[in-house]
PDB file with SEQRES, HELIX, SHEET and CRYST1 records, atoms N, CA, C and O in Angstrom:
SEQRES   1 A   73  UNK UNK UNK UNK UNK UNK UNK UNK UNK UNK UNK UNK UNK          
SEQRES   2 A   73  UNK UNK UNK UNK UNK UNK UNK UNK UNK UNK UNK UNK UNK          
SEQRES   3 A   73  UNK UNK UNK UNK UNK UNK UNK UNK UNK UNK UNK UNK UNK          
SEQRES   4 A   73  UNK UNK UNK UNK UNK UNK UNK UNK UNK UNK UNK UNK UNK          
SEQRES   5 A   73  UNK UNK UNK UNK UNK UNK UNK UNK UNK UNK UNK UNK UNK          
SEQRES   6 A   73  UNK UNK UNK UNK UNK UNK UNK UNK                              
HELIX    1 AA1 UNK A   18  UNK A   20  5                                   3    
SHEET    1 AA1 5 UNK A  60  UNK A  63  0                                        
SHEET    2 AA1 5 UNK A  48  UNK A  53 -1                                        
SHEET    3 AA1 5 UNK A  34  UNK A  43 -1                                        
SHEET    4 AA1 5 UNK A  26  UNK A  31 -1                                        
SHEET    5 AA1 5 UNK A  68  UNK A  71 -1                                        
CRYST1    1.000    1.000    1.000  90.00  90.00  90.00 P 1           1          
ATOM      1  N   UNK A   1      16.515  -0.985  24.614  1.00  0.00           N  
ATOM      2  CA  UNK A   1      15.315  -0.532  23.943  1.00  0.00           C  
ATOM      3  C   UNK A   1      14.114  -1.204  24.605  1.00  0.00           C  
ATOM      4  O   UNK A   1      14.085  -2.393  24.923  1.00  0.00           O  
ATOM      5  N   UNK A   2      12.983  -0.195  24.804  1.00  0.00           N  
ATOM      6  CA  UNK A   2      11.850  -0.493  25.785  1.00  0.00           C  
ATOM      7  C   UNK A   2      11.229  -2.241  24.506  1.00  0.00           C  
ATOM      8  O   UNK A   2      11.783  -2.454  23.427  1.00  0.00           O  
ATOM      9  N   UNK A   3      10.146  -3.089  25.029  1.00  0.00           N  
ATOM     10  CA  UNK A   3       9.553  -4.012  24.556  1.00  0.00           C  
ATOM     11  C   UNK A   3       8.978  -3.777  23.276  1.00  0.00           C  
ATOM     12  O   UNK A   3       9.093  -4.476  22.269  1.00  0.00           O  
ATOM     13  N   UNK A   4       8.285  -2.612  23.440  1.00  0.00           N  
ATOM     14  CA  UNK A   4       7.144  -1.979  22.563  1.00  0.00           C  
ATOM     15  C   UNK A   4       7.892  -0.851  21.720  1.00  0.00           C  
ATOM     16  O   UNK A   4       7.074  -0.289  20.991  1.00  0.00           O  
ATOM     17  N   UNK A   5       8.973  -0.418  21.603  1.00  0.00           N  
ATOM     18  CA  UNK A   5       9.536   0.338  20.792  1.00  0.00           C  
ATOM     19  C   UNK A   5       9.915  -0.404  18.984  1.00  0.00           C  
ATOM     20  O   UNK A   5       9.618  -1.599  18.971  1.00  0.00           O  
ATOM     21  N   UNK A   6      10.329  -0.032  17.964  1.00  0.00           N  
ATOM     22  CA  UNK A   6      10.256  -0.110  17.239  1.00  0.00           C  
ATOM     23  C   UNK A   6      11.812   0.806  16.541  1.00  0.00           C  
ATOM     24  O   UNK A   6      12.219   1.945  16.771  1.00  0.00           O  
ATOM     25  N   UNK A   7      12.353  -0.277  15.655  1.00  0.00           N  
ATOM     26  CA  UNK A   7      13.952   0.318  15.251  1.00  0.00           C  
ATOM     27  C   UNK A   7      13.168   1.303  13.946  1.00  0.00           C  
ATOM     28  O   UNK A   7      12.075   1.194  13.391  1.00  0.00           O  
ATOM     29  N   UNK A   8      14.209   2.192  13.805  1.00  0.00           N  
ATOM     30  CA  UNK A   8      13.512   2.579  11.899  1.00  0.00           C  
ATOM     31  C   UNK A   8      13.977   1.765  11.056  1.00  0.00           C  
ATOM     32  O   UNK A   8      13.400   1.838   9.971  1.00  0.00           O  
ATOM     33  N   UNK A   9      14.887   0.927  11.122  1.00  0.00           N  
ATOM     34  CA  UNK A   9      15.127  -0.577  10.492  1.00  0.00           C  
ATOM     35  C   UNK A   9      14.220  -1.625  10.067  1.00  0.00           C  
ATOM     36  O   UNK A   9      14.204  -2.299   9.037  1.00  0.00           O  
ATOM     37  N   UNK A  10      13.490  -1.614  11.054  1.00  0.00           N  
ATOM     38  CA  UNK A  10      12.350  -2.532  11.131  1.00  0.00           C  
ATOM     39  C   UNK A  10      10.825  -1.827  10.586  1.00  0.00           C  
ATOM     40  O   UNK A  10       9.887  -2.608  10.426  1.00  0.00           O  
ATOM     41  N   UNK A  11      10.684  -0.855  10.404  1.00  0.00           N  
ATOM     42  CA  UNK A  11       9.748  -0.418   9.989  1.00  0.00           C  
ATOM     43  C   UNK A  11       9.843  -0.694   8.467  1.00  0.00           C  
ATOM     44  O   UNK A  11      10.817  -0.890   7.742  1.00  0.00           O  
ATOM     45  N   UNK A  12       8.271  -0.637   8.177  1.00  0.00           N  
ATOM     46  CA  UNK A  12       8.080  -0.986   6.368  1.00  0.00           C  
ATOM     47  C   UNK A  12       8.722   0.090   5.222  1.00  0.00           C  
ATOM     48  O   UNK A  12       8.389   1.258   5.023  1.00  0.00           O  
ATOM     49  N   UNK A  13       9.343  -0.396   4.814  1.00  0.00           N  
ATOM     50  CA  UNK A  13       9.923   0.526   3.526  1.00  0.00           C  
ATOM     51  C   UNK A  13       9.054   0.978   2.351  1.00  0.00           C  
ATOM     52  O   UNK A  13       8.554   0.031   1.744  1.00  0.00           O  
ATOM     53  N   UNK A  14       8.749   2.204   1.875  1.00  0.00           N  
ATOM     54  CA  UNK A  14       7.690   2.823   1.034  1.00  0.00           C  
ATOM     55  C   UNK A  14       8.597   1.662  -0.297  1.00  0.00           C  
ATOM     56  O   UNK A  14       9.781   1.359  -0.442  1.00  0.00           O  
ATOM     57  N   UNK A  15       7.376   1.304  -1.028  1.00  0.00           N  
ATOM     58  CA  UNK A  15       7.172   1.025  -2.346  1.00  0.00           C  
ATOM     59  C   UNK A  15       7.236   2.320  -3.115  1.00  0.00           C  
ATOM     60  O   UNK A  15       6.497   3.245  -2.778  1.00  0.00           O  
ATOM     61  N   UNK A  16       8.044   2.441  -4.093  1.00  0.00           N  
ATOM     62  CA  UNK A  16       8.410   3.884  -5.104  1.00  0.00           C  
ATOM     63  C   UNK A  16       7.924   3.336  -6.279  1.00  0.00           C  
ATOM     64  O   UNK A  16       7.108   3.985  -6.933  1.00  0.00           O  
ATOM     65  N   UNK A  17       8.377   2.003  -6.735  1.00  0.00           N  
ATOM     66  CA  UNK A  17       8.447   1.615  -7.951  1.00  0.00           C  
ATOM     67  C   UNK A  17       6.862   0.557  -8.316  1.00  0.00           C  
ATOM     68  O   UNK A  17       7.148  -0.614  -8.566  1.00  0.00           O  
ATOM     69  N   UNK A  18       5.704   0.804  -8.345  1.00  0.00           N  
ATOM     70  CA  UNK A  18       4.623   0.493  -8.753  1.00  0.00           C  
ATOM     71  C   UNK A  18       4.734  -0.601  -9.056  1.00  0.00           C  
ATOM     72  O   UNK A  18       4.223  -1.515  -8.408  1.00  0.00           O  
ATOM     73  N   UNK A  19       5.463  -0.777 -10.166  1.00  0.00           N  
ATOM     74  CA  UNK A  19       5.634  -1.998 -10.968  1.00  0.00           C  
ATOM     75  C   UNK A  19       5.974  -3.198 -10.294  1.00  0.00           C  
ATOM     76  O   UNK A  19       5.724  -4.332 -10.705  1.00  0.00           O  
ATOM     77  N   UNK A  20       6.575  -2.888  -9.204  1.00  0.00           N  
ATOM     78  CA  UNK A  20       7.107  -4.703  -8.360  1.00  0.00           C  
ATOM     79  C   UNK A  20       5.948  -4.633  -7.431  1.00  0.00           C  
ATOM     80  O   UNK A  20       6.227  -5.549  -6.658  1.00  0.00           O  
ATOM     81  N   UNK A  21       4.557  -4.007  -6.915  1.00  0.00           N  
ATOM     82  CA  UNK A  21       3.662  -4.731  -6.418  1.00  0.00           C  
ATOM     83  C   UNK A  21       3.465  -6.045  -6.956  1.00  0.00           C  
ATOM     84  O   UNK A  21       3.810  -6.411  -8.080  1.00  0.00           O  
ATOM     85  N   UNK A  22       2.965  -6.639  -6.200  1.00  0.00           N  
ATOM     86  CA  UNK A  22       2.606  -8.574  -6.622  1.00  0.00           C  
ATOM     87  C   UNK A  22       0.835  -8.695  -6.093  1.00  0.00           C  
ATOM     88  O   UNK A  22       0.123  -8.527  -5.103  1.00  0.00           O  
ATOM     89  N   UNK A  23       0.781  -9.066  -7.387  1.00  0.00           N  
ATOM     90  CA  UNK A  23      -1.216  -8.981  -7.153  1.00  0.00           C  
ATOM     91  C   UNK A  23      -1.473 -10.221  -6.551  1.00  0.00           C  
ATOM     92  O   UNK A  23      -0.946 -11.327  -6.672  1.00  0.00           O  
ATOM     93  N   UNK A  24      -2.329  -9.823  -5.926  1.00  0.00           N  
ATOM     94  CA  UNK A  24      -3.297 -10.728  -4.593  1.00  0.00           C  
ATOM     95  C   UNK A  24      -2.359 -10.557  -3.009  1.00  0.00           C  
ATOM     96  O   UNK A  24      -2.705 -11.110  -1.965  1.00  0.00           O  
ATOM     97  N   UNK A  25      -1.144  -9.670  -3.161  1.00  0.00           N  
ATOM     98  CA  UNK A  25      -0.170  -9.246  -1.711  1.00  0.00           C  
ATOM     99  C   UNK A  25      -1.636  -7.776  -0.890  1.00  0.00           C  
ATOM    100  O   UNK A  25      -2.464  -7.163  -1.565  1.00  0.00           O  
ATOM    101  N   UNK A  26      -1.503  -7.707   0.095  1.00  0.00           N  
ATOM    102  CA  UNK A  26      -2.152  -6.839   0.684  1.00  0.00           C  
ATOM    103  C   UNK A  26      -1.067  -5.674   1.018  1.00  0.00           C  
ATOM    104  O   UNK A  26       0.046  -6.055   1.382  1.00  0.00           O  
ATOM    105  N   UNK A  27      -1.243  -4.700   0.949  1.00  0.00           N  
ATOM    106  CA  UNK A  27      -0.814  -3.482   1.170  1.00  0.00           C  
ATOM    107  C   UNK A  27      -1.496  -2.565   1.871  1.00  0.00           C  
ATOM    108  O   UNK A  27      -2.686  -2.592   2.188  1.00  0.00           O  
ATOM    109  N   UNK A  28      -0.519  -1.587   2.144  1.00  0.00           N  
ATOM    110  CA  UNK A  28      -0.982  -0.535   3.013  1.00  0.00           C  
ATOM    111  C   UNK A  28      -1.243   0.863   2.144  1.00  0.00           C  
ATOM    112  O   UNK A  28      -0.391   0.995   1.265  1.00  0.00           O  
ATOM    113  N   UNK A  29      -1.922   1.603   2.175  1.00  0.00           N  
ATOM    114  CA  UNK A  29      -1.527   3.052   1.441  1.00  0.00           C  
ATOM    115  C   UNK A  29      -1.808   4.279   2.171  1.00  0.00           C  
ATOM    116  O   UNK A  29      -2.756   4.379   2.950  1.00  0.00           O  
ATOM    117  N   UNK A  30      -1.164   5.005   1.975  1.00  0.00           N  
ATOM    118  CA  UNK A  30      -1.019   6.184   3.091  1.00  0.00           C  
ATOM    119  C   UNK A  30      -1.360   7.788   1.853  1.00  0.00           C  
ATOM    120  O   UNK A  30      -0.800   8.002   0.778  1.00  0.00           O  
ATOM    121  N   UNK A  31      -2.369   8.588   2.497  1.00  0.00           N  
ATOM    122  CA  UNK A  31      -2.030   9.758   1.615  1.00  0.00           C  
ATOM    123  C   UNK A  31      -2.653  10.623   2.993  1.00  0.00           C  
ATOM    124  O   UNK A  31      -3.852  10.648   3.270  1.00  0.00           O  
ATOM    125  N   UNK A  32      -1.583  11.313   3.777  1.00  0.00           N  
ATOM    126  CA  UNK A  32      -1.878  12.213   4.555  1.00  0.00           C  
ATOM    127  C   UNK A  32      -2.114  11.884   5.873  1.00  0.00           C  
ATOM    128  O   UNK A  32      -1.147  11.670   6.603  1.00  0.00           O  
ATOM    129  N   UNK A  33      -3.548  11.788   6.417  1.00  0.00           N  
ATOM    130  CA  UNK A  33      -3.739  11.190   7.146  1.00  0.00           C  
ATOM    131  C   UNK A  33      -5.159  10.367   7.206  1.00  0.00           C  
ATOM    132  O   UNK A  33      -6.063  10.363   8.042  1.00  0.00           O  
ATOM    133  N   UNK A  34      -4.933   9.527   5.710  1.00  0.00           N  
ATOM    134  CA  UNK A  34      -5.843   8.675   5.676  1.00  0.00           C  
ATOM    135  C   UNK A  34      -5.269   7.382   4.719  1.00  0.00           C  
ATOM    136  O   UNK A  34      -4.686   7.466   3.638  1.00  0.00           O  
ATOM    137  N   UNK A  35      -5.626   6.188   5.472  1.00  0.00           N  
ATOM    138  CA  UNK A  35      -4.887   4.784   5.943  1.00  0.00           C  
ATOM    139  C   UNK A  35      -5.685   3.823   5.311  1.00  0.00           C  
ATOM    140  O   UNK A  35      -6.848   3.706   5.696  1.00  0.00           O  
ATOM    141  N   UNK A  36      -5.292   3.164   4.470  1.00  0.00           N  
ATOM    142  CA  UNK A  36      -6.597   2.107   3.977  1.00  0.00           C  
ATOM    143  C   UNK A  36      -5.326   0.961   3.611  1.00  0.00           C  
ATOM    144  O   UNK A  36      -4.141   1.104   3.311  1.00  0.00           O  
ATOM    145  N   UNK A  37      -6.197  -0.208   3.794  1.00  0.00           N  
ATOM    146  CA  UNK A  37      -5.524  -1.294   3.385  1.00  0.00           C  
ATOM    147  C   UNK A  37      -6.655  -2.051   2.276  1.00  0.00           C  
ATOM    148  O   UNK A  37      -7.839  -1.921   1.965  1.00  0.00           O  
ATOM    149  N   UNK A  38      -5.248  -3.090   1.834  1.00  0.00           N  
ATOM    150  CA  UNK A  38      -6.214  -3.678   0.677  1.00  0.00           C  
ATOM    151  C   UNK A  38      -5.630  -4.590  -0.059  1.00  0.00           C  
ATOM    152  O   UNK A  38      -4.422  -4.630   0.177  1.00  0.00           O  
ATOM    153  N   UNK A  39      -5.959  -5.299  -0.807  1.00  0.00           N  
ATOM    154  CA  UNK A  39      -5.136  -6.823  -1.814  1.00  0.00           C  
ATOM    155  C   UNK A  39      -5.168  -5.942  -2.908  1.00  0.00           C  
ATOM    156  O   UNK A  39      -6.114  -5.480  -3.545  1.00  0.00           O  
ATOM    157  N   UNK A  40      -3.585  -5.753  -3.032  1.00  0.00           N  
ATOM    158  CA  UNK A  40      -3.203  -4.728  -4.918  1.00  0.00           C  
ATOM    159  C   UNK A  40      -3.871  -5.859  -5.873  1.00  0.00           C  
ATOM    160  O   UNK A  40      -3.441  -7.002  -5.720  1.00  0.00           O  
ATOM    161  N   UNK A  41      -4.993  -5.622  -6.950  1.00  0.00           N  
ATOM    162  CA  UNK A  41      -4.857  -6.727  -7.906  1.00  0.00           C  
ATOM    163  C   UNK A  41      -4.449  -6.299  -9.686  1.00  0.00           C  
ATOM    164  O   UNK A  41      -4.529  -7.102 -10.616  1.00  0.00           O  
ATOM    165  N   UNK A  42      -4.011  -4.826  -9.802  1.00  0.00           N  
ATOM    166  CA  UNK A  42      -2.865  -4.849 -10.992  1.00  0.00           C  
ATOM    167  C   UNK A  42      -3.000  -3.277 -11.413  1.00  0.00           C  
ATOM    168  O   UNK A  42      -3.760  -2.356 -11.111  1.00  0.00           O  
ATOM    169  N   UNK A  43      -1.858  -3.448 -12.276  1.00  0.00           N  
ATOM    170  CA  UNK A  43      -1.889  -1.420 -12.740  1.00  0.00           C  
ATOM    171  C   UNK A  43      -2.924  -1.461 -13.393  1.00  0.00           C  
ATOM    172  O   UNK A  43      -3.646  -2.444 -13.559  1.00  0.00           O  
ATOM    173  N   UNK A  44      -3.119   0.048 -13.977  1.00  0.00           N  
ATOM    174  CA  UNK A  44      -4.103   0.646 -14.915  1.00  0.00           C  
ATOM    175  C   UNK A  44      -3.317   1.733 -15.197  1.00  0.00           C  
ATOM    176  O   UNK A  44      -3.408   2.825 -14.636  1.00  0.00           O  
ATOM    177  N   UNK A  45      -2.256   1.328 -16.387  1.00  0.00           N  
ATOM    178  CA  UNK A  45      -1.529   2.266 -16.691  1.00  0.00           C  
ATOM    179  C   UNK A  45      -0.119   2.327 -16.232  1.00  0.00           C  
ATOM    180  O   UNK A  45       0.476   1.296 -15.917  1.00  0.00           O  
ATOM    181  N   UNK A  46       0.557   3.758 -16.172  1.00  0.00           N  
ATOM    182  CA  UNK A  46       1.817   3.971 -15.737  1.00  0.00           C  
ATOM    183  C   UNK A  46       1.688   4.388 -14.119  1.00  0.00           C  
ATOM    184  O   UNK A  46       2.567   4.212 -13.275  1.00  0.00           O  
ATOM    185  N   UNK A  47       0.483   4.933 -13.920  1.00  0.00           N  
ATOM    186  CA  UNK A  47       0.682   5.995 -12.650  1.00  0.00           C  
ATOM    187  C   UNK A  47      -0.417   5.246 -11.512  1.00  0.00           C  
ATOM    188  O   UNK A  47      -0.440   5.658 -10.353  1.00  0.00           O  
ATOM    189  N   UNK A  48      -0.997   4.515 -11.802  1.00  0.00           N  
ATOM    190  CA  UNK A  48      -2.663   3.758 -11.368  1.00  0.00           C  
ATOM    191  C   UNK A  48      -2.302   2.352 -11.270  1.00  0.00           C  
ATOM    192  O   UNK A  48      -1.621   1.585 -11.950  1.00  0.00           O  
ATOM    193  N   UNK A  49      -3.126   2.249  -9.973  1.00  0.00           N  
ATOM    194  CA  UNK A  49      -2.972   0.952  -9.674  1.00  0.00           C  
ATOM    195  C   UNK A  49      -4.661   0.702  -8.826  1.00  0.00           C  
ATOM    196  O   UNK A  49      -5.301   1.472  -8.110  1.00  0.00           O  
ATOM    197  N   UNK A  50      -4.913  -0.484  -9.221  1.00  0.00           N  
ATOM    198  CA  UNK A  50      -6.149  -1.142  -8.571  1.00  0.00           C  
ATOM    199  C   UNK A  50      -6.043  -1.895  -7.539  1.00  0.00           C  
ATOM    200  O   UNK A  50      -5.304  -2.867  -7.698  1.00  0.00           O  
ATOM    201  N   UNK A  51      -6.691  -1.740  -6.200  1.00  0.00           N  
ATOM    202  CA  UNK A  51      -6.908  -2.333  -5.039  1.00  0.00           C  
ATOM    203  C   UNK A  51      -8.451  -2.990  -4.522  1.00  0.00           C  
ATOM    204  O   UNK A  51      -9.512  -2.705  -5.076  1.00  0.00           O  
ATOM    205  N   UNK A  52      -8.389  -3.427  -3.969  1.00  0.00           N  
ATOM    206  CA  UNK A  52      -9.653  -3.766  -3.516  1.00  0.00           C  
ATOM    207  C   UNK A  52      -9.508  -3.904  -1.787  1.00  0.00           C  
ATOM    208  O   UNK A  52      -9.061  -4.871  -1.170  1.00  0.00           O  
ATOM    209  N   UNK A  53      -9.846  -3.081  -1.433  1.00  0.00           N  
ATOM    210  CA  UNK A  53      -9.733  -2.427  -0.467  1.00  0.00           C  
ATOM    211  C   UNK A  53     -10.534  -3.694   1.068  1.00  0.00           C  
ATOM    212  O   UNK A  53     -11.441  -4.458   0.740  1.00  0.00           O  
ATOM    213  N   UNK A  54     -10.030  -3.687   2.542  1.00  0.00           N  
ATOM    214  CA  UNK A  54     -10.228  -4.328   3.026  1.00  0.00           C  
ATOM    215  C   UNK A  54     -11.932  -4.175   3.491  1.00  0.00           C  
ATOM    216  O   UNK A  54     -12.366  -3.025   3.413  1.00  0.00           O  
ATOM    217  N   UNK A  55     -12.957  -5.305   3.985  1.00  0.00           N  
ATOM    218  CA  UNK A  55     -13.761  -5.028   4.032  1.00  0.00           C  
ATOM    219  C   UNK A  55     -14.818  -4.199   2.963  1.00  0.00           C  
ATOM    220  O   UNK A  55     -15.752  -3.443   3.234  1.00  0.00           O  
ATOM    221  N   UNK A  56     -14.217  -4.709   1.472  1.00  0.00           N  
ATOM    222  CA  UNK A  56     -15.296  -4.532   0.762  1.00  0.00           C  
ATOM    223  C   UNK A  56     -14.852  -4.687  -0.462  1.00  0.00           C  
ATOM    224  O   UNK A  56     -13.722  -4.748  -0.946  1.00  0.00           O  
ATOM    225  N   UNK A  57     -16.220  -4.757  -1.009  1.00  0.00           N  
ATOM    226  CA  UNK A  57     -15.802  -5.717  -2.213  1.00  0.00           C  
ATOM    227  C   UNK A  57     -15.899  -5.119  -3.517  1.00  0.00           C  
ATOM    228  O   UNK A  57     -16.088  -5.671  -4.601  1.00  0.00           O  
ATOM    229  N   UNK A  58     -15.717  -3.741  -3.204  1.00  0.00           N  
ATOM    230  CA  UNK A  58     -15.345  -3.207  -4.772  1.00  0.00           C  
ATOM    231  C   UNK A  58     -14.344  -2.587  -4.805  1.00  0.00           C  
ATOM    232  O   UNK A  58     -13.724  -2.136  -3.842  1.00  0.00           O  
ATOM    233  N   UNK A  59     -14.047  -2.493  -6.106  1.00  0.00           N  
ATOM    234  CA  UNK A  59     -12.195  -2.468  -6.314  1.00  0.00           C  
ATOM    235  C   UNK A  59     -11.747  -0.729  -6.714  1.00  0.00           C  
ATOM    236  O   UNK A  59     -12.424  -0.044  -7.481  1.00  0.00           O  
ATOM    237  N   UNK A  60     -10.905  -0.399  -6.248  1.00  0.00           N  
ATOM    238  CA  UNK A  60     -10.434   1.572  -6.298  1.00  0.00           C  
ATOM    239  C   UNK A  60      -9.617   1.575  -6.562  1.00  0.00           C  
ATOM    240  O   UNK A  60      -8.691   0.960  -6.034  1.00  0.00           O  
ATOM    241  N   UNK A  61      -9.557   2.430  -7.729  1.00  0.00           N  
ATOM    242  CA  UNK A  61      -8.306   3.184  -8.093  1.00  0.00           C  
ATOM    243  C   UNK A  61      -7.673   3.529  -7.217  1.00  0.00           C  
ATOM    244  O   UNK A  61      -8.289   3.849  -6.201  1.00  0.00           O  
ATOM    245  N   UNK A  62      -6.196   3.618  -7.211  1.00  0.00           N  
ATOM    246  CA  UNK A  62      -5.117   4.731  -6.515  1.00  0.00           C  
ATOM    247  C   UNK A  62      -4.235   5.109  -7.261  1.00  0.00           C  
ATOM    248  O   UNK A  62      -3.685   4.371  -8.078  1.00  0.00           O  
ATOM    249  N   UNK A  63      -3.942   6.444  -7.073  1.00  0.00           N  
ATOM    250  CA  UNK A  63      -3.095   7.383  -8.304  1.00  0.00           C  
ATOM    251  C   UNK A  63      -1.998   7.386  -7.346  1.00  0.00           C  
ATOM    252  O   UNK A  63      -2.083   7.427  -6.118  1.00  0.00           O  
ATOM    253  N   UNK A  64      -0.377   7.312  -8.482  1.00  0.00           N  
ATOM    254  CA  UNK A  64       0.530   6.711  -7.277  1.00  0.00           C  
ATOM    255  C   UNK A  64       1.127   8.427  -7.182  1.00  0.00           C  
ATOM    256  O   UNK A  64       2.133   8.460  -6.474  1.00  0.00           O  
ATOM    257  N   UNK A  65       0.780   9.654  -7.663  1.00  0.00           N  
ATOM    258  CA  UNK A  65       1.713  11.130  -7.216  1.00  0.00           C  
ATOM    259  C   UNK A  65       0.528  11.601  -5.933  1.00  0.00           C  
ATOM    260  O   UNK A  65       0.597  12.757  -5.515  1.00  0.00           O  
ATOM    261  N   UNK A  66      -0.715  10.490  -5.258  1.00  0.00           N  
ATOM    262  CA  UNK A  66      -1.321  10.585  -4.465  1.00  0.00           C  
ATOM    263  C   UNK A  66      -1.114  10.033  -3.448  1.00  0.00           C  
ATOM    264  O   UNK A  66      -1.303  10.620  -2.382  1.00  0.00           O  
ATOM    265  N   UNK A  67      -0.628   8.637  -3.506  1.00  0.00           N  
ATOM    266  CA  UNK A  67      -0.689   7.494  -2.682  1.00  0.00           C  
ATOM    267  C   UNK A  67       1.183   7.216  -2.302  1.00  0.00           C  
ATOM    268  O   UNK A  67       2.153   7.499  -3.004  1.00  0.00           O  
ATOM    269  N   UNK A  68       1.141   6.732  -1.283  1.00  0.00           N  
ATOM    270  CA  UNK A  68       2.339   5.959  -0.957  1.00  0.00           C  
ATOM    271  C   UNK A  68       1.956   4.902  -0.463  1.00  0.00           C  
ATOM    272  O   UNK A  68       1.021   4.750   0.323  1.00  0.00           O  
ATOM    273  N   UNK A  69       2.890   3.856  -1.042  1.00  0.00           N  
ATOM    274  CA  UNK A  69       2.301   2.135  -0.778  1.00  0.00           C  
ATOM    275  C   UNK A  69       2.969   1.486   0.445  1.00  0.00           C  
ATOM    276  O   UNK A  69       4.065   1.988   0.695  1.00  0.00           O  
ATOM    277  N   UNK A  70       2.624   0.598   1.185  1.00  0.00           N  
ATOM    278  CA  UNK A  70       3.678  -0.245   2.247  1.00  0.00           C  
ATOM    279  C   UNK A  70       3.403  -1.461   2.306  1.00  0.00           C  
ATOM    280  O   UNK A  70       2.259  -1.626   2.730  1.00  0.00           O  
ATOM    281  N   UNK A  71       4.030  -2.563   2.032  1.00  0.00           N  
ATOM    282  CA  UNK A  71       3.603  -3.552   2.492  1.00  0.00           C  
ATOM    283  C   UNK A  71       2.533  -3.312   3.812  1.00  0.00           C  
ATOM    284  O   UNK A  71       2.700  -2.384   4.603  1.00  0.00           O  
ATOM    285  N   UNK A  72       1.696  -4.044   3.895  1.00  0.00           N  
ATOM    286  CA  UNK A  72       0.738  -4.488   5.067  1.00  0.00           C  
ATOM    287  C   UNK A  72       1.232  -5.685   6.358  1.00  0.00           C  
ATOM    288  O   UNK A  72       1.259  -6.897   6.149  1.00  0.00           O  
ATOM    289  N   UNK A  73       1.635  -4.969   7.819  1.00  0.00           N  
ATOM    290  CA  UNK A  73       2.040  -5.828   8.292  1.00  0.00           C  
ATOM    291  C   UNK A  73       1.039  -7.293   8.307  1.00  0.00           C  
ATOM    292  O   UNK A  73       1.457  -8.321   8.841  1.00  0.00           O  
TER     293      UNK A  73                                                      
END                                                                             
């Protein structure tokens, strides 16, 4: 395997279950083809979760039948 290649082993596993985010962890979120990272800091609800997104300092909703989560390398 070339240097720069990558196993699908090794790649980040989607978060399904909302509830085991850990507030103040940074994450990744993916909806389509738009990429934002950010420090999760807690639900709002069953389906919602609050981030505060990198490079700025106010905090956004994400609706999780919108969002898919990843750890942040």
């Amino acid at each position: 395997m070339a240097e720069n290649e990558t196993r699908a082993d090794d790649a980040p596993q989607q978060i399904d279950d909302w509830s085991t985010l850990t507030a103040g962890r940074r994450y990744e979120l993916r909806s389509g083809d738009d990429r934002r990272q950010g420090r999760f800091l807690h639900l709002i609800g069953d389906d919602m979760a609050l981030f505060e997104l990198d490079g700025s300092e106010v905090s956004e909703p994400f609706e999780q039948s919108d969002w898919t989560v990843y750890p942040a390398s």
